[in-house]
N, C-alpha and C positions, 0 to 999 in steps of 0.2 A: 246469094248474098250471105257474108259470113258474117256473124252475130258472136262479137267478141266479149265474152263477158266477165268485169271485172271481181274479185271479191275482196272486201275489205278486213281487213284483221283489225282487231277490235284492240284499242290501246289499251296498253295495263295498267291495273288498279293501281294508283299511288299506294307504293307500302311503307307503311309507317314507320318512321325510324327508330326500330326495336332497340337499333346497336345503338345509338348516341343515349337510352334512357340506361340500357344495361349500362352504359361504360362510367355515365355520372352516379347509379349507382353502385356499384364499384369502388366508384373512389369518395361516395359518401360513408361507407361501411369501411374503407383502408381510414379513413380521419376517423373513424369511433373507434375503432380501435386503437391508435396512436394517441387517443387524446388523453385516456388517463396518466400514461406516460409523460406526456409533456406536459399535464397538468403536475405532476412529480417532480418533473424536473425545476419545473418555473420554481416552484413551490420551495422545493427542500434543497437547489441547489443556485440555481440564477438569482434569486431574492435573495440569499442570504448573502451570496457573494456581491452584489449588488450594493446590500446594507454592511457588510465590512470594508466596501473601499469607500464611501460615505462617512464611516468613522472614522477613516486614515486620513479624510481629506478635510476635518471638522474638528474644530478647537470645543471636545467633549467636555460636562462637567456633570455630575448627579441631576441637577435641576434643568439644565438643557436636554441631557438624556431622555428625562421625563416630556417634559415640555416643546421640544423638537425645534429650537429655536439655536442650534451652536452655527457659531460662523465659519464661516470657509476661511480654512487655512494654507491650502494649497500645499505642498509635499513639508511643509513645517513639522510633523510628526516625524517622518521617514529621514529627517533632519538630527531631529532629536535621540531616535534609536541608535542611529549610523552614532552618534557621537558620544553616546552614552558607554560609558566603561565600562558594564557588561555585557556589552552585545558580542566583540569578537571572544571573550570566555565563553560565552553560551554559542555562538558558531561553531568555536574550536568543538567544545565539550557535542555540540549536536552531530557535525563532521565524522567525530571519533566513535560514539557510539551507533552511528549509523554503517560506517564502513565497515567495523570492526564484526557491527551483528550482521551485517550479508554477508562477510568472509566466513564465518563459520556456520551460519543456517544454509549457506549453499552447499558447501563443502562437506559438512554433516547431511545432510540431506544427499546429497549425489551419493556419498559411500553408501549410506542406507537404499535409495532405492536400487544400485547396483546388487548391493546384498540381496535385499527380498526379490530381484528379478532371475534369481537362481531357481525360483518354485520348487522351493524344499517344502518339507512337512511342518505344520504349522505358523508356515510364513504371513497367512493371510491370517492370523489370530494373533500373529505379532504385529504386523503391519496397523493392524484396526489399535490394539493398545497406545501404540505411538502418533494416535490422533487423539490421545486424552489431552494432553494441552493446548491443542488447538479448539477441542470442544469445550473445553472449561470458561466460565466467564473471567474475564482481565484482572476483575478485584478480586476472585477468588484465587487464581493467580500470583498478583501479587502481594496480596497476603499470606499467602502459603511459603512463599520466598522469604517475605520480611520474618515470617517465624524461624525459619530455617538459619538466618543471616542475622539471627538476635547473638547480642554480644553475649550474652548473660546464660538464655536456655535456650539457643539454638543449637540443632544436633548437625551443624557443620565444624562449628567448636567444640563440639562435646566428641565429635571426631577427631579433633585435630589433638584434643589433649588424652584420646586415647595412644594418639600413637607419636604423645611427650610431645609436641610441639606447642607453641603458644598461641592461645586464642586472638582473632583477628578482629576487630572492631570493624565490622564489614559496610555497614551501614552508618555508622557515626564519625567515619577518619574520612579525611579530604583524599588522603590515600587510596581509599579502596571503594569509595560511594560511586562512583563513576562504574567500575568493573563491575561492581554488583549488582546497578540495574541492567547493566549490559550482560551479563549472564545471563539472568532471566529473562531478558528480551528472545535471548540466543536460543533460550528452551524452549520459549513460545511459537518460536517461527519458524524453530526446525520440522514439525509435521506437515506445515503449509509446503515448505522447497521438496518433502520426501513426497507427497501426493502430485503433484505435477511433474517433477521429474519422472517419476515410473510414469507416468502418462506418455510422456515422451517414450519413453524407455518400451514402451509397447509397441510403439510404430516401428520401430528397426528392425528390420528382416535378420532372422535369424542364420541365412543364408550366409550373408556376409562375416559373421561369425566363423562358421564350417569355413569358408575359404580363407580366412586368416588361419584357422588353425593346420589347416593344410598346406599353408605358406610357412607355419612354423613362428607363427605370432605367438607371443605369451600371453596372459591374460591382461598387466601392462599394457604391453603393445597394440593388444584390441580395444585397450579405454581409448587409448591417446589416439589412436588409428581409426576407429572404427566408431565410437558409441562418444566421445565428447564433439568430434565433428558434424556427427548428424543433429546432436542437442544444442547444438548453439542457438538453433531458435527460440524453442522452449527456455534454454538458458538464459536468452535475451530476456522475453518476457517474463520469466523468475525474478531475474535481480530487479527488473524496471519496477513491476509489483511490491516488490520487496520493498526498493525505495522509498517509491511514494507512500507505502506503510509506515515504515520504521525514521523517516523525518520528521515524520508528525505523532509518533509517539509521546502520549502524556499521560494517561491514566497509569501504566508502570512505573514511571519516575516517581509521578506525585503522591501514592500510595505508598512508596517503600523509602524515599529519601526526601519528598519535596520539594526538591533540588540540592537540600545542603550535604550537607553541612556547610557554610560558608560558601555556597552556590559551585560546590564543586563538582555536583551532578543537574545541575542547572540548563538546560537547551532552550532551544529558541522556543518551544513549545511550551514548557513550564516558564518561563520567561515573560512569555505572552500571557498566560493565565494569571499571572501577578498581578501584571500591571493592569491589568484589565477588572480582575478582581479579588486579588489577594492583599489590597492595601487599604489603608481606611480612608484613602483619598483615590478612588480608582482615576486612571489614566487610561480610558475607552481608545483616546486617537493611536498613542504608541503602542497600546496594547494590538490594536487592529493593525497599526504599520507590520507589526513584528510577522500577527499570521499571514500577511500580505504577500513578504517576501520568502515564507514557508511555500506558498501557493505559485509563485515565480520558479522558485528551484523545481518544486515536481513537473510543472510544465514543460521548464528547458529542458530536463531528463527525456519526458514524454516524448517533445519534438524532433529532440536529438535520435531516441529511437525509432520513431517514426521517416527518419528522414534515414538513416541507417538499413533499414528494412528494404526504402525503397529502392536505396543502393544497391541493395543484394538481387532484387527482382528484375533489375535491367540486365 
């Protein structure tokens, strides 16, 4: 008689689920970390923008300011800018000086960092000096400028009438107030386009170079061929930067011309500071309209780029 005998294997211990505690904490430690951030953001960018289209959409006055009681006006503000006679002089005038300082901070900037990308002898002591403007503070800036562009003892004039020509009321003519902040914008931002351009300018294989010049490319031929084609991205992001900078330019204007003389260096930005608090009856609602539609234009640009980008990646 055969005695068949079973043995049983003993069930395993329930184990505990290590992974579901690791994974919540995880992502209790990924939200401490992200929080100060988004407490940053709430804080110094969503509130604020939050409380400027609130004043664009509310019939403001000092005592409702305080007292938090103005009525809703619904686009009445955005009404009164659009119809107001300074607004397209302060468009044009913002238009102009925006266009005009990314054509030459790019353009100056590209020749420089192509220069310094030759790694000659004290290229990298030159390059570091040409971030003195960009390291300077704004109003140190442009008060360096409004001395230089004084009608009286400035040594731009004191130039011009060494070499016999007649001093230029650079800062006081409806003439020449507009060019004048826009030159020094042009100085300020030409270190920013030369620092990211050579950034760019590093990633290009030097390779491609040598084969152009064994093709018989000139130095020409290898910009337009070779080194602005690969930068268009960098480039893109340059000018978009650039942009949303130099639209919203105000401590330059307002420190060297104010806008005037006769609001002929006037943009949407000093425009908006007036009304908001340069008058002794402030206009909180159109003043907020004005920075509203500053906040529109950089976004379309952003989007535009963004949607551009994604063109190129399919």
């Amino acid at each position: 008689m055969t005695h068949h005998s079973t043995t049983r294997i003993p069930a395993p211990a329930a184990v505990p689920r290590a992974g579901g505690r690791r994974r919540r904490s995880g992502q209790w430690t990924a939200w401490a970390f992200l929080a100060p951030v988004v407490v940053y953001l709430v804080a110094f960018y969503a509130y604020p923008l939050y409380r400027n289209l609130d004043l664009s959409l509310r019939h403001y006055t000092v005592r409702s300011f305080v007292q938090g009681d103005a009525p809703f006006t619904g686009l009445d503000n955005y009404r009164t800018v659009l119809d107001d006679p300074a607004f397209w002089p302060a468009a044009w005038h913002t238009a102009v000086f925006t266009g005009v300082s990314l054509l030459f901070q790019f353009s100056i900037g590209m020749a420089l960092a192509v220069f310094f990308h030759q790694h000659f002898r004290l290229a990298a002591t030159l390059r570091a000096l040409f971030l003195v403007p960009w390291l300077l503070p704004l109003i140190v800036s442009a008060s360096t400028w409004s001395w230089m562009l004084n009608s009286d003892s400035g040594i731009v004039n004191a130039a011009l009438r060494l070499l016999g020509l007649d001093p230029v009321n650079w800062l006081t003519s409806p003439t020449w107030s507009l060019a004048s902040v826009t030159i020094a914008n042009i100085w300020i931002g030409i270190p920013f386009n030369l620092v990211v351009l050579y950034s760019g300018l590093q990633a290009v294989p030097s390779e491609l170079y040598e084969a152009a010049a064994l093709d018989g490319a000139t130095p020409w031929d290898a910009f337009w061929r070779v080194t602005f084609p690969l930068l268009r991205p960098v480039s893109a992001v340059t000018l978009l930067l650039g942009l949303i900078y130099t639209v919203k330019v105000f401590d330059i204007i307002w420190i060297m011309t104010k806008g005037g003389p006769a609001d002929a260096s006037t943009t949407l930005a000093t425009w908006s500071y007036r009304l908001g608090f340069g008058n002794l009856l402030p206009e909180f609602g159109p003043g907020a309209a004005v920075g509203n539609l500053l906040i529109i234009v950089a976004m379309a640009f952003g989007l535009l780029y963004i949607r551009t980008q994604r063109k190129a990646l399919r």
